[in-house]
C-alpha positions in Angstrom: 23.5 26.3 -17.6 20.4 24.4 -18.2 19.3 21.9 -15.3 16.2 20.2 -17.7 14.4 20.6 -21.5 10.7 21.1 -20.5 8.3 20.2 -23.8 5.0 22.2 -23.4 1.7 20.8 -25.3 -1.1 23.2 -25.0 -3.4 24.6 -27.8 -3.6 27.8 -25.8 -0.4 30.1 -26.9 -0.6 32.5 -24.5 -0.5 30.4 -21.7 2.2 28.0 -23.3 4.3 30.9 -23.7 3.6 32.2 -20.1 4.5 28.7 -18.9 8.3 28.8 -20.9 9.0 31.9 -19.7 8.1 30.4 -15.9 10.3 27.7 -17.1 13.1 29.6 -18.8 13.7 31.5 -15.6 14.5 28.1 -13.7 16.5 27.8 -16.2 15.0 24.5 -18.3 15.0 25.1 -22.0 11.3 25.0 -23.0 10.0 24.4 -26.4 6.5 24.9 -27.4 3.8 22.5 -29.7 -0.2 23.6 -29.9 -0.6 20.4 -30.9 -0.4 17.0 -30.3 1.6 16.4 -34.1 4.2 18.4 -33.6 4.3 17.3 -29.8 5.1 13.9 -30.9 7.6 14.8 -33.5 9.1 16.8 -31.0 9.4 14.2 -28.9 11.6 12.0 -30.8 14.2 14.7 -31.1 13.6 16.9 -28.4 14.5 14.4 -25.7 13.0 16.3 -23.3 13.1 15.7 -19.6 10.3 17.0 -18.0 6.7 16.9 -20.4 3.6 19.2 -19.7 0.5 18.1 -21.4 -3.0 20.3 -21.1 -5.8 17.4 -20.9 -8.6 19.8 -23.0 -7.5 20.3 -26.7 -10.0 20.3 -29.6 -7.5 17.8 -31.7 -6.8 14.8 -29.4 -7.3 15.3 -26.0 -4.6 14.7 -23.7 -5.9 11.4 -21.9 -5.2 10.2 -25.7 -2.1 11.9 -25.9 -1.0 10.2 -22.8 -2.2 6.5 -24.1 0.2 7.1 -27.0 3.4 7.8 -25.5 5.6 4.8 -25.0 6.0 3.3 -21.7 9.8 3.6 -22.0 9.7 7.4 -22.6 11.6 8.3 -19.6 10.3 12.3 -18.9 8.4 13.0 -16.3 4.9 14.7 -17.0 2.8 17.2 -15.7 -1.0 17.5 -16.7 -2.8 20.8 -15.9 -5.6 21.5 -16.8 -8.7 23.6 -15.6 -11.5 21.2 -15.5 -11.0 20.5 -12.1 -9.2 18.7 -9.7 -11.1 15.0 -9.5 -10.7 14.9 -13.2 -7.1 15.7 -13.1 -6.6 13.3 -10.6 -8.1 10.6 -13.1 -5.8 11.4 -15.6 -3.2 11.2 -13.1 -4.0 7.8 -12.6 -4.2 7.2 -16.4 -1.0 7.7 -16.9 0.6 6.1 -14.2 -1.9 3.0 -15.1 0.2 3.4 -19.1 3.4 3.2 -17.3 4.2 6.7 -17.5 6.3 8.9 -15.0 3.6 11.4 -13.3 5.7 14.0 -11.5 2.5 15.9 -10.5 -1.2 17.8 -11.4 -1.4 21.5 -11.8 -5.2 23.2 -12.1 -5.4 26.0 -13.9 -4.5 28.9 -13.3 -1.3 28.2 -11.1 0.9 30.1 -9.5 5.1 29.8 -10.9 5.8 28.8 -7.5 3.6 25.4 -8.3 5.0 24.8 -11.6 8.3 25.6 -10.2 8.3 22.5 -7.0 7.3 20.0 -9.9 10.3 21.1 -11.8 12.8 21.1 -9.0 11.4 18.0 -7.6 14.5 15.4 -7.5 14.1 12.2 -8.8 12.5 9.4 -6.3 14.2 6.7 -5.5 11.2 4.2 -5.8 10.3 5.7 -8.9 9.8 3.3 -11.9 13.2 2.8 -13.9 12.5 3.0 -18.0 14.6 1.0 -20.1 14.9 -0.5 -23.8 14.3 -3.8 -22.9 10.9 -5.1 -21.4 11.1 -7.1 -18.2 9.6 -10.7 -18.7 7.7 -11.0 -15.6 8.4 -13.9 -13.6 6.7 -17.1 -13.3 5.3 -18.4 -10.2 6.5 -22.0 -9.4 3.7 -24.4 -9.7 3.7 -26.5 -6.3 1.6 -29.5 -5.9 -0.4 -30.3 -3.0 2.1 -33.4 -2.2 4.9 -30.4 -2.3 3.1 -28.5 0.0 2.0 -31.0 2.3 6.0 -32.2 2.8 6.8 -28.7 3.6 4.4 -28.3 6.4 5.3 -31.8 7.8 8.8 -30.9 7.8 8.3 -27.5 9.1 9.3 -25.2 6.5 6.9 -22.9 6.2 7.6 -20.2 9.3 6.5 -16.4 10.2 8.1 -12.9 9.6 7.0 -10.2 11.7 6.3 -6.3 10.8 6.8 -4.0 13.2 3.2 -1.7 14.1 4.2 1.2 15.6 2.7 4.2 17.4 2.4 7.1 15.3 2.5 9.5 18.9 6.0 8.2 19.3 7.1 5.8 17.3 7.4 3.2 19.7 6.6 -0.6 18.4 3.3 -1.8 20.2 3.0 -5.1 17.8 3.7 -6.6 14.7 1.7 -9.0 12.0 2.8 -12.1 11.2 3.6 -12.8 7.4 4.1 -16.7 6.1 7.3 -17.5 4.5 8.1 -20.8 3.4 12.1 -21.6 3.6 12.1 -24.1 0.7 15.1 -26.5 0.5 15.9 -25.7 -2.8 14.2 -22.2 -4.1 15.1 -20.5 -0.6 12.8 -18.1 0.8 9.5 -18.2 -1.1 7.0 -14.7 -0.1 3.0 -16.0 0.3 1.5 -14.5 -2.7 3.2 -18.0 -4.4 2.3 -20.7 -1.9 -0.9 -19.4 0.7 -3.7 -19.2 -1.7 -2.8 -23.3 -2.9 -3.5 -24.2 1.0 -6.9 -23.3 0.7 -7.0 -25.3 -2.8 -5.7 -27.8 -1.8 -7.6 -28.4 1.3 -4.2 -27.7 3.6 -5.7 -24.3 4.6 -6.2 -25.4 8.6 -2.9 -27.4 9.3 -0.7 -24.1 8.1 -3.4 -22.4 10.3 -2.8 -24.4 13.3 1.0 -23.9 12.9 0.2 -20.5 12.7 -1.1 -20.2 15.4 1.1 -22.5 17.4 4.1 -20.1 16.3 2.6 -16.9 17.3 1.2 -17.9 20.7 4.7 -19.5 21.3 6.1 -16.0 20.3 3.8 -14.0 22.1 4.0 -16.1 25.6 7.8 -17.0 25.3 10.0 -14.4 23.4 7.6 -10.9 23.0 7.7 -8.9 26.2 3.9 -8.6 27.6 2.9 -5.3 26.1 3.5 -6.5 22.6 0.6 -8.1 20.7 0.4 -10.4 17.0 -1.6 -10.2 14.5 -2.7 -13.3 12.6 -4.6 -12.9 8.9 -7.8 -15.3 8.9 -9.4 -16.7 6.0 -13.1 -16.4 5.6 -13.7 -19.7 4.0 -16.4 -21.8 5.3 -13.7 -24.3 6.6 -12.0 -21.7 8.5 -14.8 -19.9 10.1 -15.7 -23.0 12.0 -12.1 -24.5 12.7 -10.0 -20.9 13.6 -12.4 -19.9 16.6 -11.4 -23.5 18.4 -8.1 -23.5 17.5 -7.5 -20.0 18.7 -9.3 -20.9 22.1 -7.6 -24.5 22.9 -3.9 -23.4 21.9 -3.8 -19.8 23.5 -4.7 -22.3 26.6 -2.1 -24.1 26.3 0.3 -21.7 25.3 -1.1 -19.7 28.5 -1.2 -16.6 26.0 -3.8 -13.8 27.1 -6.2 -13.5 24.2 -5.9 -9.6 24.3 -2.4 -10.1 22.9 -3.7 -11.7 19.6 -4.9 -9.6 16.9 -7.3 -11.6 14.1 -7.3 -9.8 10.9 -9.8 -10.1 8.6 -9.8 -8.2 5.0 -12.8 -6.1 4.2 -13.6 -8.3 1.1 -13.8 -11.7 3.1 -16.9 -10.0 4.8 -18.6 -9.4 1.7 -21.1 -12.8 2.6 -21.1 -12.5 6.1 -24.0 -14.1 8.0 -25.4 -13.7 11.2 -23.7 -17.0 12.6 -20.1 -15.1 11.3 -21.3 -11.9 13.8 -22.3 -13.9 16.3 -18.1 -15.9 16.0 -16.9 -12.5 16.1 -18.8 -11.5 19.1 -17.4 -14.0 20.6 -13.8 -13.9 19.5 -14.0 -10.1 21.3 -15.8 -11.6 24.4 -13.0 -14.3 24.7 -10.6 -11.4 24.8 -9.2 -11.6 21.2 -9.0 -8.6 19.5 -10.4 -7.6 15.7 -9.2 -6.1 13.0 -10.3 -5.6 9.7 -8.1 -5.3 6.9 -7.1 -3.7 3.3 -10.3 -1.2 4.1 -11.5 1.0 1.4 -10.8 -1.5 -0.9 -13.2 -3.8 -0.6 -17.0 -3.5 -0.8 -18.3 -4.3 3.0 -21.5 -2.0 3.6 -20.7 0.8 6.5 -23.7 -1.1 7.7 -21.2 -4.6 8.2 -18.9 -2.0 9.8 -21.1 -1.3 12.4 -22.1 -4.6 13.0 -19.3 -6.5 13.8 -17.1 -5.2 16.9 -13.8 -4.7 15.6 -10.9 -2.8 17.7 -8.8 -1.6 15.0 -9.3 -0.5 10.7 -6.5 -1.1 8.9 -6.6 1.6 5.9 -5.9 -0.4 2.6 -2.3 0.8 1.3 -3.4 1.4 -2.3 -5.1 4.7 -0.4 -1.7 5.3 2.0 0.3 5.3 -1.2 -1.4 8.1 -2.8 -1.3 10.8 -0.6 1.6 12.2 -1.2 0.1 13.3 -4.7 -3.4 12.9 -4.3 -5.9 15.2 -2.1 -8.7 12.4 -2.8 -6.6 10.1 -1.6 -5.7 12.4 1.7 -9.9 13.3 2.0 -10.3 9.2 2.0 -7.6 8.8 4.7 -9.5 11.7 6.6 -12.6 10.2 6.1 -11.8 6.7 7.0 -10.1 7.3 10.6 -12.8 10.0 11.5 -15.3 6.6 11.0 -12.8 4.6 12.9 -12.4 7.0 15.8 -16.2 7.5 15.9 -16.8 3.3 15.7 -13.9 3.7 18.8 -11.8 1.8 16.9 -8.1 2.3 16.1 -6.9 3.3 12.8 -3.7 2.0 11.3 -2.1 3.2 8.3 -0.6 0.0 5.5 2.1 0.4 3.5 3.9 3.3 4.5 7.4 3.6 2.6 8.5 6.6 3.0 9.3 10.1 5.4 6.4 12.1 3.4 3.5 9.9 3.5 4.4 9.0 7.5 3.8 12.8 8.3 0.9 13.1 6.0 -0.8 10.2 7.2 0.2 11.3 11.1 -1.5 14.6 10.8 -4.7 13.0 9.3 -5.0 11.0 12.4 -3.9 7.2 12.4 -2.9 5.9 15.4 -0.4 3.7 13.9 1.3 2.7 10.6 3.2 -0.3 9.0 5.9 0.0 5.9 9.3 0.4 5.4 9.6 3.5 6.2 10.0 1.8 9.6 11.3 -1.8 9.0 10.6 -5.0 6.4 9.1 -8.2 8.1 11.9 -9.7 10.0 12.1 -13.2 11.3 11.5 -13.3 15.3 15.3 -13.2 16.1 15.5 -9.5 14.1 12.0 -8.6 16.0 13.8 -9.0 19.6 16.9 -7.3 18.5 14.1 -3.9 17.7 12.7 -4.7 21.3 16.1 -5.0 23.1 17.6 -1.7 21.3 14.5 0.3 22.9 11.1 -1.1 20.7 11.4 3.1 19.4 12.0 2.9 15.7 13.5 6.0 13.8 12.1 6.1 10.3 13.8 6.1 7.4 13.6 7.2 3.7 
């Protein structure tokens, strides 16, 4: 009984035959095409559910071969090839950027045993559905600045908190704070539709304010003392003179320690810094408030920058995160970036974790801590008390 129909494109016979025979004895029925023609005739009437394409072939290379398979073809493709590994991770990212289903890379010459945990690899949950019908993407609303304004005046717009939790035993030691806005009539609206317009619309410090009102109210009247918030601050010029004040005069009031407030900054926002934006940072630190800079790696901040400004934690940009599971460039990058961390005595947390794998990979490269949903979705502050009073330990799930 045949678990799979593997279609094999490789110019080289020998090795395509070499690689059926692997195949045949998993028991997938393999058919072979030397060349990218008959591949795509094949194809059609093939059906086949798992596709290995060799990137070097004197006809049309497999990069092309890749660009011309429809999006909806639902196999899932291995590229091998024996140019190396960097460049097969490229064309891993090729085809993933074409919409296609990359199960995995294999350099030449592999070992059955490689070829064979590609093709007994189950089906991922979150992997990308294919269907016959394209998906119209949906439009974001178009709010006004009178829109907005109402919403903050009537208090709409609130916070959801993500757990951080300690890699060393997955207890919660804090969580970021994520603007939703509970609209009267569209319900609960995420930030990517509404935050950027504040800024735009020259609202950018009264959602700040509020902000920072709610989390200080959090941290001093509902989060037991050990657990710390982390607010994201915007490196326009009106906020880099406003936030530093506001931060000071309401944790006062609030009679919130400032070591229990994290202010995260992302690495591009840095990009202009100036001596006078140091200098506010230095001071932030001295007041007690601690630093973060986030989405690293992504961004284009010199190490230089790095150095410069004392930050207590890096936050590794999740675009990296998400990749190790099937990229080793992407695990030497995680490496690299919490042995500069470490050395910079900084902590090093890990975005964007979603699943059991990439937890342990990104555990035994060294990150202190890690956010996803392998642990738990942002949650508004009612759901964040009920993870502190069952035991603020998290069990992660797939």
């Amino acid at each position: 009984m045949t678990i799979g129909r593997l279609l094999i494109l490789d110019d080289d016979a020998m090795i395509a035959e070499t690689v059926s025979s692997m195949a045949a004895r998993l028991n997938f029925e393999a058919l072979i095409t030397l060349n990218p023609t008959d591949f795509f005739e094949r194809l059609k009437d093939f059906d086949p559910t798992h596709v290995i394409i060799d990137l070097s072939m004197p006809e049309m290379d497999g990069l092309e071969v890749m660009r011309r398979i429809d999006a909806r073809c639902a196999a899932r493709i291995i590229i091998v090839s024996g140019s190396g590994n960097r460049i097969l991770e490229a064309a891993r990212r090729v085809g993933v950027a074409h919409g296609l289903d990359i199960l995995g890379i294999l350099e030449k010459p592999f070992r059955r045993s490689d070829l064979k945990s590609l093709l007994l690899m189950p089906s991922s949950a979150s992997a990308k559905k294919k269907t016959h019908e394209t998906a119209r993407p949906q439009a974001r609303p178009n709010f006004t600045r009178e829109e907005l304004a109402e919403g903050l005046a009537r208090d709409e717009f609130t916070i959801h908190l993500q757990p951080k939790v300690r890699c060393r035993d997955n207890r919660i030691i804090g969580f970021e704070t994520l603007a939703r806005w509970n609209h009267p009539t569209l319900g609960l609206i995420m930030p990517s539709d509404f935050v950027a317009l504040f800024e735009e619309f020259d609202l950018e410090m009264v959602w700040m304010e509020k902000l920072i009102r709610l989390a200080a109210s959090y941290a001093a009247k509902q989060l037991p003392a050990d657990i710390n918030l982390a607010l994201n601050m915007s490196m326009s010029e009106h906020s880099r003179t406003t936030t530093p004040l506001l931060l000071s005069s309401v944790g006062q009031e609030s009679g919130v320690t400032p070591n229990r407030l994290v202010i995260e900054v992302i690495e591009n926002g840095l990009i202009g810094a100036t001596a006078e934006d140091i200098e506010m940072f230095a001071r932030l630190r001295l007041e007690g408030f601690q630093l973060a800079i986030d989405d690293f790696g992504l961004g284009y901040s010199s190490l230089s920058r790095l150095v410069r400004i004392p930050f207590s934690e890096l936050k590794i940009d999740r675009s990296f995160v998400q990749e190790v599971r099937v990229s080793k460039e992407a695990r030497r990058v995680v490496r690299s970036l919490v042995a500069i961390g470490h050395s910079l005595e900084m902590s090093v947390t890990a975005e964007g974790v979603e699943d059991l794998e990439t937890l342990d990979i990104v555990k035994s490269l060294g990150c202190d801590s890690v956010q996803g949903f392998v642990y738990s979705r942002p949650v508004p502050i009612e759901g964040a008390l009920r993870l502190l009073d069952a035991g603020g330990v998290l069990t992660p799930a797939p």
